[in-house]
ZATI-773155 format. One line per 5 residues: their letters; for each residue x, y, z of N, C-alpha, C, CB. Coordinates in steps of 0.001 Angstrom, whole numbers, padded with zeros to 6 digits. Glycine has a CB too. Example, Ala and Ser with C-alpha at 12.3 -4.5 7.8 and 13.67 -1.06 7.14 Angstrom:
2
AS> 013190:-005690:007800:012300:-004500:007800:013200:-003300:007800:011308:-004473:009046; 012850:-002250:007080:013670:-001060:007140:012900:000030:007870:014084:-000598:005725
! end
This chain:
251
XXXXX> 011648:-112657:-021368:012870:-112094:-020807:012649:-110631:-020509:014062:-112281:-021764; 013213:-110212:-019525:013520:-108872:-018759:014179:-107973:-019731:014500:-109064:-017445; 013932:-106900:-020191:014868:-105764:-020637:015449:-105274:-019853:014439:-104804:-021197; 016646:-105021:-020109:018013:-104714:-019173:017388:-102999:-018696:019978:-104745:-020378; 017464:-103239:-017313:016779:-101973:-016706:017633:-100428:-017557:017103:-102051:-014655
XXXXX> 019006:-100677:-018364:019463:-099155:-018757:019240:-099205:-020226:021159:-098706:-018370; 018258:-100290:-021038:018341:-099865:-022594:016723:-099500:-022456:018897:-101282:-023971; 017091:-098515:-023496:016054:-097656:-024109:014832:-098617:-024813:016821:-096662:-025269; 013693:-098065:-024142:012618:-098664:-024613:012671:-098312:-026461:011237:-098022:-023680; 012681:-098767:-027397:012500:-098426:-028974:011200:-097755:-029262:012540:-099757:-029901
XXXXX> 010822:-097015:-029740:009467:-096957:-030093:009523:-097406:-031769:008815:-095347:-029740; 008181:-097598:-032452:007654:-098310:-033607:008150:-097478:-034625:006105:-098518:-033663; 008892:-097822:-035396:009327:-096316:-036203:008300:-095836:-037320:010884:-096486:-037081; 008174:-094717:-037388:006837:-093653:-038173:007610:-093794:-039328:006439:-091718:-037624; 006127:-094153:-039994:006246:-094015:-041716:006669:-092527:-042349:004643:-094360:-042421
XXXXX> 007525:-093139:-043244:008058:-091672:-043680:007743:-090883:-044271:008837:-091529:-044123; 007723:-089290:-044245:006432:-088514:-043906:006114:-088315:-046246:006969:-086359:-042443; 006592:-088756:-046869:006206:-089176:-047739:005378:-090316:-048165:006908:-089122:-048055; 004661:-090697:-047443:003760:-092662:-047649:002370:-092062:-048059:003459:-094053:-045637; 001941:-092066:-048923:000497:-091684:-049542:-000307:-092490:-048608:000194:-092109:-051256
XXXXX> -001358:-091922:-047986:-002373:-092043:-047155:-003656:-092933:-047908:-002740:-090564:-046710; -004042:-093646:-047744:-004753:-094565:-048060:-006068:-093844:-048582:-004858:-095501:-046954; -006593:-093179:-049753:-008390:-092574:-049629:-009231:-092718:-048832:-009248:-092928:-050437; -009784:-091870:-047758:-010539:-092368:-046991:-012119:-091469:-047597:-009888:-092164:-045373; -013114:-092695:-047617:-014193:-092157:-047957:-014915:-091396:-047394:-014742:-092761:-048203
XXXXX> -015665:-090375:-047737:-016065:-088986:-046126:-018007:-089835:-046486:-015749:-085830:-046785; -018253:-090061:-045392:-019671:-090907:-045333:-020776:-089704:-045815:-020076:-091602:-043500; -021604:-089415:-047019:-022646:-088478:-047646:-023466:-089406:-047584:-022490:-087780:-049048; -024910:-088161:-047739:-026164:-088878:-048140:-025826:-089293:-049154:-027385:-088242:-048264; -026528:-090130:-049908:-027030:-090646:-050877:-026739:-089762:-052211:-028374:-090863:-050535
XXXXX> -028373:-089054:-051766:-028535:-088081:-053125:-027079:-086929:-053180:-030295:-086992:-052934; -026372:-086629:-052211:-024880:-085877:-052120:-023859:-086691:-052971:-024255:-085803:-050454; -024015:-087803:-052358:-022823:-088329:-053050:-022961:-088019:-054637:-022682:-089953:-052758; -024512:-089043:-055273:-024702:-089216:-056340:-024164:-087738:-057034:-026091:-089703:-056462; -024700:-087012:-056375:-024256:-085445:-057467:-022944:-085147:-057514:-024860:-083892:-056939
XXXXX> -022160:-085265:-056172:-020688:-085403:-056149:-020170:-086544:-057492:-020256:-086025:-054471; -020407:-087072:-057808:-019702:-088641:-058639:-020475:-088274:-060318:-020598:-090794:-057647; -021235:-087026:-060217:-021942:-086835:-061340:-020903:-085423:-061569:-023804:-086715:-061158; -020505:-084522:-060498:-020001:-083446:-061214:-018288:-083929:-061151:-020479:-081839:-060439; -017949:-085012:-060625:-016378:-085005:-060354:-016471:-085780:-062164:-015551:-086225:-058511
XXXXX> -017686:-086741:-062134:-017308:-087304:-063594:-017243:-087000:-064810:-017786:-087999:-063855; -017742:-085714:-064710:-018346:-084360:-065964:-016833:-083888:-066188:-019675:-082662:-065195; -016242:-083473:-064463:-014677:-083282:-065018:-013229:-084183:-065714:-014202:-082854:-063975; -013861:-085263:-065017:-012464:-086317:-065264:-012903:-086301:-066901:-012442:-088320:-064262; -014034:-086368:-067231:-014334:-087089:-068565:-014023:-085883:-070015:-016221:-087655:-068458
XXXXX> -014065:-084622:-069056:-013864:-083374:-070137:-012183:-083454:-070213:-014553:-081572:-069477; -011810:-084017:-069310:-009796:-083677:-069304:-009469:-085443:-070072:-008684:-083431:-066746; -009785:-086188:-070039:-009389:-088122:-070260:-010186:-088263:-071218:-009794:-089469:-068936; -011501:-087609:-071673:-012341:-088501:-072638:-013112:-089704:-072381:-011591:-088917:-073512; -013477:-090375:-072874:-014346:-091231:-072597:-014005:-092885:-073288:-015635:-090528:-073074
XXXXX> -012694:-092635:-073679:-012280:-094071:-073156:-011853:-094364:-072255:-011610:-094642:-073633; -011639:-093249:-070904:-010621:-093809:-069692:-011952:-094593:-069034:-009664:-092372:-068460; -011753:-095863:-068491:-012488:-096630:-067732:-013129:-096121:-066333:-011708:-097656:-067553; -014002:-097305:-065731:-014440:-096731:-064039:-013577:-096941:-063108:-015673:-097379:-063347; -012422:-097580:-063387:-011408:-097867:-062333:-010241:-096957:-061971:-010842:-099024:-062663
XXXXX> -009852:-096092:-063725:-009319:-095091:-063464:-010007:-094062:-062688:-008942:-094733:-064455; -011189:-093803:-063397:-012099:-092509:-062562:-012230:-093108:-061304:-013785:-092053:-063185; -012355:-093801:-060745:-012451:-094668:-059412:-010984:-093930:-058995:-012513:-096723:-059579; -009886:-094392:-059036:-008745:-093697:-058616:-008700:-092437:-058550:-007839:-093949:-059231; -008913:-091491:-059625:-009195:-090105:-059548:-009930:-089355:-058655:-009645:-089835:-060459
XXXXX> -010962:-090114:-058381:-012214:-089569:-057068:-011652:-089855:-056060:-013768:-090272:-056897; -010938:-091061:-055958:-010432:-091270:-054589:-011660:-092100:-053685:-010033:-089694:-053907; -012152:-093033:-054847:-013469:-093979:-054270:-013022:-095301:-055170:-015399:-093262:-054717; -013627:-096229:-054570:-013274:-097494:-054874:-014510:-098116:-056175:-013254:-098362:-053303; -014548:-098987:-057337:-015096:-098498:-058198:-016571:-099472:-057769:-014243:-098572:-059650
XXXXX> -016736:-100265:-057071:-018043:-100828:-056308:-018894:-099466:-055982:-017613:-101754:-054734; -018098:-098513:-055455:-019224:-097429:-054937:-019631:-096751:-055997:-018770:-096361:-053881; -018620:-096127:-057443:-019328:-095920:-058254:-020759:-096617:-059098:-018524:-095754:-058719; -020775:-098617:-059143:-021724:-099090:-059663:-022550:-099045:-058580:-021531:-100233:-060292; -022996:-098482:-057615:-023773:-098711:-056331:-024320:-097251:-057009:-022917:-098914:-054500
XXXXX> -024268:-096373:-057396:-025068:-095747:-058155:-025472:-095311:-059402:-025041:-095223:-057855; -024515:-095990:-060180:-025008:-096288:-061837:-024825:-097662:-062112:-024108:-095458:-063057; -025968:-098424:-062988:-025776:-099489:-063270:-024389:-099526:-064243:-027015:-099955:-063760; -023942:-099020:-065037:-023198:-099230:-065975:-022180:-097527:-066326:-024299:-099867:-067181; -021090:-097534:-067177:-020565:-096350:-067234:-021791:-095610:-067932:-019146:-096331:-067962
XXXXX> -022249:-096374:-069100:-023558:-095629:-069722:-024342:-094944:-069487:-024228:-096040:-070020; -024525:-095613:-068026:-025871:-094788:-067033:-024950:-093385:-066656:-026503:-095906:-065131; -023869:-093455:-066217:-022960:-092690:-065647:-022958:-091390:-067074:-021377:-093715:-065240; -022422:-091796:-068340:-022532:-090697:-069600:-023615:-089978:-069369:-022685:-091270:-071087; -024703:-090991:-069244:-026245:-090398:-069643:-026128:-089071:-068291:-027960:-091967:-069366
XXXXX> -025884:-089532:-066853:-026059:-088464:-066026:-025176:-087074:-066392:-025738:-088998:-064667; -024155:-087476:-067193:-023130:-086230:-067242:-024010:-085647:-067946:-021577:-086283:-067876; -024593:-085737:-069459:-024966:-085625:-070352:-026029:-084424:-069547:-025281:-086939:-071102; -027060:-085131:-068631:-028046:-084337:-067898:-027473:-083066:-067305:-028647:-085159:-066808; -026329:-083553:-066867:-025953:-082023:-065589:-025343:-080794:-066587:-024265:-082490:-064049
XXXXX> -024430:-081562:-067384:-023685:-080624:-068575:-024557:-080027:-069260:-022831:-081317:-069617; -025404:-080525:-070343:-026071:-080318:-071664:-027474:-079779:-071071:-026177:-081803:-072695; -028345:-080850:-070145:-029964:-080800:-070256:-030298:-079576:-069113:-030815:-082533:-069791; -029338:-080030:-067934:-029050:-078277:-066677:-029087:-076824:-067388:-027075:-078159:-065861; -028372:-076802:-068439:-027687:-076013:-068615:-029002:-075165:-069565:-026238:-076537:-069144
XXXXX> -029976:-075796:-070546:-030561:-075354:-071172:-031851:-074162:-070305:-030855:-076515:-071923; -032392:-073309:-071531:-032946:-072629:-070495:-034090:-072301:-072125:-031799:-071202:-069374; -035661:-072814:-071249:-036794:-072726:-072115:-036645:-071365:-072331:-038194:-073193:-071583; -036209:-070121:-072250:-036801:-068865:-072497:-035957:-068204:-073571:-036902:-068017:-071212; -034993:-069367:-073575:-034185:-069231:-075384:-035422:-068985:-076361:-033238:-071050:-076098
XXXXX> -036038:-070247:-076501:-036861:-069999:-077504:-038094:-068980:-077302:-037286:-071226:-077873; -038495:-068460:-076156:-039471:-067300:-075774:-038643:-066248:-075935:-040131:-067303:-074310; -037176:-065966:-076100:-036908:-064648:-076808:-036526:-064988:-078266:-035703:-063786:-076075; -036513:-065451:-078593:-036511:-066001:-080207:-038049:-065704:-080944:-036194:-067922:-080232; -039127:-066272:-080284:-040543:-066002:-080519:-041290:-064274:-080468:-041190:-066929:-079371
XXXXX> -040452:-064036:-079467:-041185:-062592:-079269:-041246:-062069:-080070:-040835:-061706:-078550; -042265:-061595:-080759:-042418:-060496:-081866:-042849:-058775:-081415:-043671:-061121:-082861; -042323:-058960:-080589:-042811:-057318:-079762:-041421:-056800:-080349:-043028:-057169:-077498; -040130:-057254:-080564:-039336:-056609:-081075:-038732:-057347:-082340:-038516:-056250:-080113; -038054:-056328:-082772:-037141:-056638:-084582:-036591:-057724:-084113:-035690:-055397:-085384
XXXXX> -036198:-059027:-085336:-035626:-060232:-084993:-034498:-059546:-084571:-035477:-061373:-086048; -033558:-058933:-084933:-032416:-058782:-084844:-031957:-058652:-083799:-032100:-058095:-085405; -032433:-057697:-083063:-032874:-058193:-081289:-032853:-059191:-080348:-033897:-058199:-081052; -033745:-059772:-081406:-034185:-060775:-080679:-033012:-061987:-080638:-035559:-061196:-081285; -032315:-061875:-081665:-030798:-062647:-082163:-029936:-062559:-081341:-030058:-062157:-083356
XXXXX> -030121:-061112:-081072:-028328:-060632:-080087:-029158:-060907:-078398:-027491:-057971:-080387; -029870:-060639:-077945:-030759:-061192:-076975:-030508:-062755:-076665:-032184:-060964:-077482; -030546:-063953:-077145:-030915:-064937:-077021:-029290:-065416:-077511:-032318:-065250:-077721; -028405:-064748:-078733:-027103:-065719:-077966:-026282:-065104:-076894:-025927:-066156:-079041; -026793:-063988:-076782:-025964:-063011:-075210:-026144:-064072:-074338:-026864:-061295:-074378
XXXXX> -027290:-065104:-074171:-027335:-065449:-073134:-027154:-066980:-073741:-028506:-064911:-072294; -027243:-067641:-074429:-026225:-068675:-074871:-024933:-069013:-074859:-026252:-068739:-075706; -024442:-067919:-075229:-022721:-068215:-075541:-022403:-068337:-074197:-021662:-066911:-076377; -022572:-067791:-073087:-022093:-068201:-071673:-022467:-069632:-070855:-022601:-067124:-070824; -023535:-069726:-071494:-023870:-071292:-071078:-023014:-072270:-071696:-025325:-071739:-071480
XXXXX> -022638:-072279:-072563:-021804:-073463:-073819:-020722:-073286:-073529:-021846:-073298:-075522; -019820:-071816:-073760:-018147:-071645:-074232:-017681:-071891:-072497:-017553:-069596:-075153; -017761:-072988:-072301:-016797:-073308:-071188:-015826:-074539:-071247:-017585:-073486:-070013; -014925:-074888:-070772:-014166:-075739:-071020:-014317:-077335:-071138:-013481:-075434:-070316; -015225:-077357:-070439:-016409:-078848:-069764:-017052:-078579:-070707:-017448:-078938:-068126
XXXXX> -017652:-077879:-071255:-018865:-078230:-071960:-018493:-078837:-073335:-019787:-076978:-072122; -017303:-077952:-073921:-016274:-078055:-075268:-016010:-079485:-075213:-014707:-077100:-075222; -015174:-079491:-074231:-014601:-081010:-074372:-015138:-081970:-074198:-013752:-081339:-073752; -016286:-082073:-073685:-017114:-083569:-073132:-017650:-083285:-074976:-018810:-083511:-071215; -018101:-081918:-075350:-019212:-082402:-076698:-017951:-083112:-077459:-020181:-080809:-077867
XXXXX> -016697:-082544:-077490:-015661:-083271:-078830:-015115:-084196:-078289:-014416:-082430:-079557; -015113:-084632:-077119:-014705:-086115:-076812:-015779:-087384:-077000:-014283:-086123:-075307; -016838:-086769:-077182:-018354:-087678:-077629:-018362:-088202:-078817:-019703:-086864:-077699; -018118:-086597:-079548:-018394:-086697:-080904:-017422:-087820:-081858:-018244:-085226:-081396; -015787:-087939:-081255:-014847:-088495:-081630:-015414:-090064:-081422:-013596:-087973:-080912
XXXXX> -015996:-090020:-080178:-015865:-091791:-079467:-017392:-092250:-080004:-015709:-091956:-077162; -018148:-091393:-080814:-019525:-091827:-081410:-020556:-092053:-080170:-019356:-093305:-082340; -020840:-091287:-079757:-021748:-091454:-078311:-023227:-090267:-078715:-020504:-090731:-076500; -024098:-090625:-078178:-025176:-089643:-078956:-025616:-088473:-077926:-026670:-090566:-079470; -024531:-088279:-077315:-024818:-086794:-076676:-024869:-085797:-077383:-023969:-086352:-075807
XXXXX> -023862:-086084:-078585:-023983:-084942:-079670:-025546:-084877:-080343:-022801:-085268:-080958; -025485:-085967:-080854:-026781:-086124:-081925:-027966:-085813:-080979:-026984:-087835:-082700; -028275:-085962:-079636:-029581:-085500:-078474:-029406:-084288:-078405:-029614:-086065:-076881; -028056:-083731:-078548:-028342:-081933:-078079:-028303:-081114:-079740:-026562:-081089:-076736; -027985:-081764:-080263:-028147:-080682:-081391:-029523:-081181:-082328:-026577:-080614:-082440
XXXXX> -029919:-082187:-082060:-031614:-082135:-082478:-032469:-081011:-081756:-032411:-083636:-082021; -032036:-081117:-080374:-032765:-080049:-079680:-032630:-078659:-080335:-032283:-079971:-078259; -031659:-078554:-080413:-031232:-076894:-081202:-031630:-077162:-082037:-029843:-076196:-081517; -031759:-078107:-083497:-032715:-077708:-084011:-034228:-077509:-084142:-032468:-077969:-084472; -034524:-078211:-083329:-036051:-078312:-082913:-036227:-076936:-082096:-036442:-079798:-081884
XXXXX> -036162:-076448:-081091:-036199:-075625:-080418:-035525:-074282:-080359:-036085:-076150:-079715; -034811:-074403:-081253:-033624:-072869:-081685:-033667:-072469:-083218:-031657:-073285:-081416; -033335:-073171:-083900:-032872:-072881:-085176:-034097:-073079:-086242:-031619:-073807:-085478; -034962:-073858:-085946:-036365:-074124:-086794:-036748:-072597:-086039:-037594:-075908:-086374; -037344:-072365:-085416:-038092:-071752:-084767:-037747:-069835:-085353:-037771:-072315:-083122
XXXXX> -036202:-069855:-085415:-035278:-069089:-086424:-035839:-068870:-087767:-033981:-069826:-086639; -035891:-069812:-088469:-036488:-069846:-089726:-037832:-069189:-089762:-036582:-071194:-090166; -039068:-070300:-088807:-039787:-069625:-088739:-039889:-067970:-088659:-040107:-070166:-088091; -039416:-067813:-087667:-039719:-065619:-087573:-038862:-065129:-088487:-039160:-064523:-085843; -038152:-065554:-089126:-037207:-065031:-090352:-038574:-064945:-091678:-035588:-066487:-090796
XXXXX> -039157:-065839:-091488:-040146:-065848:-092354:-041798:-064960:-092263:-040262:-067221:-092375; -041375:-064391:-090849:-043121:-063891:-090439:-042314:-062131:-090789:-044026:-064394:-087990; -040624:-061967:-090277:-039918:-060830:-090353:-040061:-060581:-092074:-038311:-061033:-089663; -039949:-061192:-093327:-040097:-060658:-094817:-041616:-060767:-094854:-039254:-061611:-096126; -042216:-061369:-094014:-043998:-061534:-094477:-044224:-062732:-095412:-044656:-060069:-095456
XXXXX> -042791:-063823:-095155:-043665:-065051:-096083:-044115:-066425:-095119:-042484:-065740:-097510; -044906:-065550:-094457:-045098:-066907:-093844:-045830:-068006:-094589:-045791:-066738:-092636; -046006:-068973:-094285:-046701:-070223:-095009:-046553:-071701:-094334:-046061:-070344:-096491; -047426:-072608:-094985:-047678:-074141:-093893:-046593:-074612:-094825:-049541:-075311:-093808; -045535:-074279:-095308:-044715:-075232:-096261:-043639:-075106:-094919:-044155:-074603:-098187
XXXXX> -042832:-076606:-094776:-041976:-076819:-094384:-040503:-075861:-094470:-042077:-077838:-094775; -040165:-076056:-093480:-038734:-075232:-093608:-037835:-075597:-094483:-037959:-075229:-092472; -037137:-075511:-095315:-036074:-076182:-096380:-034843:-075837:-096201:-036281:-075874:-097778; -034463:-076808:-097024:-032939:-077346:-097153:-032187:-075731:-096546:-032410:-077929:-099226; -032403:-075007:-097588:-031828:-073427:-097695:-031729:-072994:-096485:-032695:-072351:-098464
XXXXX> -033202:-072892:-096489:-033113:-071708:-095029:-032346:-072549:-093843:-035011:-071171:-094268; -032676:-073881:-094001:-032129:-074983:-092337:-030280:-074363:-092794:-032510:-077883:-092531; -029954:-074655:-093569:-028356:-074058:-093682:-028035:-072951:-093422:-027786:-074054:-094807; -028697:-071807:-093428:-028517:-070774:-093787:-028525:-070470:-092464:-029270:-070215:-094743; -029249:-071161:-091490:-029428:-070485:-090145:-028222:-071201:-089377:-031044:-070739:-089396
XXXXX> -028044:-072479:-089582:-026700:-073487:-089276:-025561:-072229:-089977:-026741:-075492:-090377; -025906:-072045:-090698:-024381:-071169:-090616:-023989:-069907:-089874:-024045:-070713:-091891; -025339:-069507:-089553:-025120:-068615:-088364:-024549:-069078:-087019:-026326:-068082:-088060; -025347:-069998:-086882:-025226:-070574:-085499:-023550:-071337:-085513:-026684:-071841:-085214; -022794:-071918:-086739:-022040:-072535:-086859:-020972:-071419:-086347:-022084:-073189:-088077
XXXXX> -021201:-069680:-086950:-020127:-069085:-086933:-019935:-068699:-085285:-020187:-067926:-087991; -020789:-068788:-084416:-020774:-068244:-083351:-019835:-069675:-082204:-022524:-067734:-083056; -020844:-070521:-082782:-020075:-071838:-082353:-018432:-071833:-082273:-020463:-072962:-083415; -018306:-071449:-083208:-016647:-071799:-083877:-016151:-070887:-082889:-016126:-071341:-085773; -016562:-069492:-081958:-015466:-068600:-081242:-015408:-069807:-080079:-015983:-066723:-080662
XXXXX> -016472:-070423:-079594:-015987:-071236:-078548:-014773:-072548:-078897:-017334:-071826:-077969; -015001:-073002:-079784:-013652:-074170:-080624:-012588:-073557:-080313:-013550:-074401:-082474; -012167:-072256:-080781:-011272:-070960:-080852:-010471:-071279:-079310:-012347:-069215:-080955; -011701:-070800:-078839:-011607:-070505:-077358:-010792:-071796:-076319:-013287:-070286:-076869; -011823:-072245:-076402:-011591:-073545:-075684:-011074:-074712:-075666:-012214:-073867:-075519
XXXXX> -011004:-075071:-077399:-010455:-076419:-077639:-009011:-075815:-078548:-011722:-077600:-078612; -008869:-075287:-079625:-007829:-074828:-080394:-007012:-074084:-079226:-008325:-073895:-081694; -007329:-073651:-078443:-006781:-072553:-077528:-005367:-071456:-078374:-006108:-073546:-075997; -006153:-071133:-079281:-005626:-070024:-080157:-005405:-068632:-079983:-006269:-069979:-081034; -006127:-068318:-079147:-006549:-066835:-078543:-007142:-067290:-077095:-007880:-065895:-079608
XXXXX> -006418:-066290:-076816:-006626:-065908:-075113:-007978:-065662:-074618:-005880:-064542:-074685; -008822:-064897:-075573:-010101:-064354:-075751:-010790:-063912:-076545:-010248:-063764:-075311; -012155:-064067:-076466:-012190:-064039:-077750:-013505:-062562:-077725:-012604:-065805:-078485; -013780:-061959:-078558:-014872:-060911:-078444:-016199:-061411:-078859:-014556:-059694:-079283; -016755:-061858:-078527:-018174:-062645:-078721:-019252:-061720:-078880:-018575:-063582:-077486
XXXXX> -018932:-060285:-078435:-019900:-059507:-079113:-019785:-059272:-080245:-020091:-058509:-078702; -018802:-059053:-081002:-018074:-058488:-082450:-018553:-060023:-082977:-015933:-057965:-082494; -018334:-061314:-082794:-018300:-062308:-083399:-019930:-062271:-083698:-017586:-063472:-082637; -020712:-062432:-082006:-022229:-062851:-081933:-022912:-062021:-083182:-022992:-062405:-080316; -022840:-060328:-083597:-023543:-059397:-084313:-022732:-059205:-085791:-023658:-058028:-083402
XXXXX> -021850:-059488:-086217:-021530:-060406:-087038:-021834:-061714:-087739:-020933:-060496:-086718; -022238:-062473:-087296:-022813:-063293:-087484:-024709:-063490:-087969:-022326:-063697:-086489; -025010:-062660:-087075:-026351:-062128:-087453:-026403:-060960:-088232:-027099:-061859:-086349; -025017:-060207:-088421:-025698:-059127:-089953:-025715:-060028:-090737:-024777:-057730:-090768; -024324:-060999:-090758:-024422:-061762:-092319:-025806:-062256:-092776:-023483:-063161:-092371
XXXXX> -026620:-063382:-091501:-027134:-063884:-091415:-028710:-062907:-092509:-026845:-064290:-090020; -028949:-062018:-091442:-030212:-060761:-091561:-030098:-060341:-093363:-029700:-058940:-090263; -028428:-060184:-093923:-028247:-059781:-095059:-028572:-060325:-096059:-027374:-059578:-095182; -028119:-062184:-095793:-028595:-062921:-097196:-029673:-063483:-096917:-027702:-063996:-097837; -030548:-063758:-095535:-031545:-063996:-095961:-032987:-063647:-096313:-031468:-064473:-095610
XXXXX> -033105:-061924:-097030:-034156:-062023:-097598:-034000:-062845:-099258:-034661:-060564:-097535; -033229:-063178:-099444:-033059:-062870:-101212:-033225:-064673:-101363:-030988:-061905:-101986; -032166:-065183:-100030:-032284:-067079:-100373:-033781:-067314:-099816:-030878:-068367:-099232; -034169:-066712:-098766:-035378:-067850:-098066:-036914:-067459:-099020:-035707:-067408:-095859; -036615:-066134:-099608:-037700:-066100:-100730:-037159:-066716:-101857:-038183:-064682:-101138
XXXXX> -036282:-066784:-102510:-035971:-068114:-103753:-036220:-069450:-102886:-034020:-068171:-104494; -035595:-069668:-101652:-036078:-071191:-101573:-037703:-071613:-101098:-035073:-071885:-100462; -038254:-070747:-100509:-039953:-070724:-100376:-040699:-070756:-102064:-040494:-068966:-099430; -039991:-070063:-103077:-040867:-069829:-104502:-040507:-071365:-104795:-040244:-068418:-105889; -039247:-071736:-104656:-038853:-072725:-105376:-039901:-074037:-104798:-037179:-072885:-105191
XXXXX> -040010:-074081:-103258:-040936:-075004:-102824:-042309:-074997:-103333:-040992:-074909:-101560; -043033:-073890:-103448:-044621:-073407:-104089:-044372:-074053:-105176:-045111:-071684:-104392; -043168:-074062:-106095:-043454:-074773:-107416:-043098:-075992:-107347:-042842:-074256:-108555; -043158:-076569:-106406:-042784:-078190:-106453:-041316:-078356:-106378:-043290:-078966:-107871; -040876:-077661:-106263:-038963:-077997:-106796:-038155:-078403:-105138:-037864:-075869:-107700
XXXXX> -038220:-079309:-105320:-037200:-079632:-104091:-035694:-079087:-104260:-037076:-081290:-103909; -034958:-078632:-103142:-033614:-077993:-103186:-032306:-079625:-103402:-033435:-076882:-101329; -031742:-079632:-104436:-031335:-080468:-104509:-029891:-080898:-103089:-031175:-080312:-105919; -029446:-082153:-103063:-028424:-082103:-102009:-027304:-081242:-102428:-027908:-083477:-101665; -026628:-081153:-100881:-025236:-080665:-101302:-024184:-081395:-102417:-024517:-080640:-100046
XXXXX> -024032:-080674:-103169:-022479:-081088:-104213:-020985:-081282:-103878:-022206:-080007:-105172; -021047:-080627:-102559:-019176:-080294:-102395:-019263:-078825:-102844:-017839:-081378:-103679; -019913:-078166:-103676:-019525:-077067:-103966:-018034:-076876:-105111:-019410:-076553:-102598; -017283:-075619:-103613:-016047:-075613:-104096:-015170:-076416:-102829:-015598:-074017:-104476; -015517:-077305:-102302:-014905:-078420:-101739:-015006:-079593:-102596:-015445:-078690:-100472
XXXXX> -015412:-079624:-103856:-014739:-080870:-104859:-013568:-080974:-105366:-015297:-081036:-105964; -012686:-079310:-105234:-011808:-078653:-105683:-011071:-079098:-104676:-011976:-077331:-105974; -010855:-079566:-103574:-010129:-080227:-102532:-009876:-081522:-102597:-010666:-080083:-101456; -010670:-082133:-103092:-010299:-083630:-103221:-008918:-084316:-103745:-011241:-084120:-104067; -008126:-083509:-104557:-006854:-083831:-104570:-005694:-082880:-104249:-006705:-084279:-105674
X> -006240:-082854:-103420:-005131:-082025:-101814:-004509:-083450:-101453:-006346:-081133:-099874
! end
């Protein structure tokens, strides 16, 4: 049938200018994308944690979750890459080459090497992916802090020990491994402060960082020579007791 030559042609009526637009995928190389879906997942996973699934993060990216397994076999594979860009990127071999240098006083060499630590770690991504790991039992924690001790904090001991003149082939002990963990623990804690407690606005990381290393510089000539004599005589350092955290137990 004919439309009456005086009515108005209708046009199709437009969606209303509120209708969410469908994700449209922008076509990347390969290796682009992959790094795109590695740093968008470093973020979703530092803000959601690591029980939110690939379908949510799939929604969040604004990709459908086939394209995410088209480059990780599994979310696992997907952790493991965050793990790389966050934690393994981030490290830098010349930590332990200013830790080693003996051309200057350790103490130096202390405020030197976390000057340039604490900026790598105390960021918001870095905080939250390690305590959203640590909660959900995932071994990103347990891979990066072997490293620190292998590569940071042993290595600590060591020149703590060449700095009083006791050096020796005896293993590092109980003592001194704590003693340097508690250094490293106190510096740690301004980023917790910082980033996760969000307690303070800011925090002074120089006052904290050299602090931490007087304490450190102060008690250990007196423990790492009692715990080195104690090793020469056979005496192993017995485990921790609780201390005065047994005194807590009926809190």
């Amino acid at each position: 049938m004919r439309p009456c030559p005086n009515m108005p042609v209708m046009d199709k009526p437009a969606p209303p200018p509120d209708t969410p637009l469908a994700p449209r995928t922008v076509r990347m190389a390969p290796d682009d994308r992959k790094r795109e879906l590695v740093d968008k997942a470093a973020e979703f996973f530092s803000e959601e944690g690591f029980d939110a699934g690939t379908r949510q993060l799939a929604r969040q990216l604004g990709v459908t979750q086939p394209l995410i397994y088209r480059y990780f076999a599994s979310k696992e594979d997907l952790i493991n890459e965050v793990y790389r860009k966050v934690y393994v990127s981030q490290w830098q071999d010349s930590w332990k080459e200013t830790i080693q240098d003996r051309s200057r006083p350790l103490r130096q060499r202390l405020q030197a090497f976390y000057c340039s630590y604490a900026p790598a770690i105390f960021n918001r991504r870095w905080m939250r992916i390690f305590f959203f790991a640590g909660l959900k039992g995932l071994d990103i924690n347990t891979r990066y802090l072997a490293r620190v001790r292998d590569e940071l904090l042993l290595p600590m001991c060591e020149e703590m020990r060449a700095e009083l003149g006791l050096e020796c082939d005896l293993p590092i002990t109980q003592a001194e491994s704590e003693l340097v963990w508690l250094m490293h623990g106190t510096v740690f804690y301004q980023g917790i402060r910082e980033q996760i407690y969000r307690s303070v606005t800011a925090v002074d990381y120089d006052l904290a960082l050299n602090t931490a290393i007087d304490m450190y510089l102060l008690k250990a000539p007196e423990l790492v020579s009692q715990a080195i004599a104690r090793a020469q005589a056979g005496i192993t350092d017995p485990p921790p007791t609780g201390g005065c955290t047994a005194h807590l137990t009926g809190l």
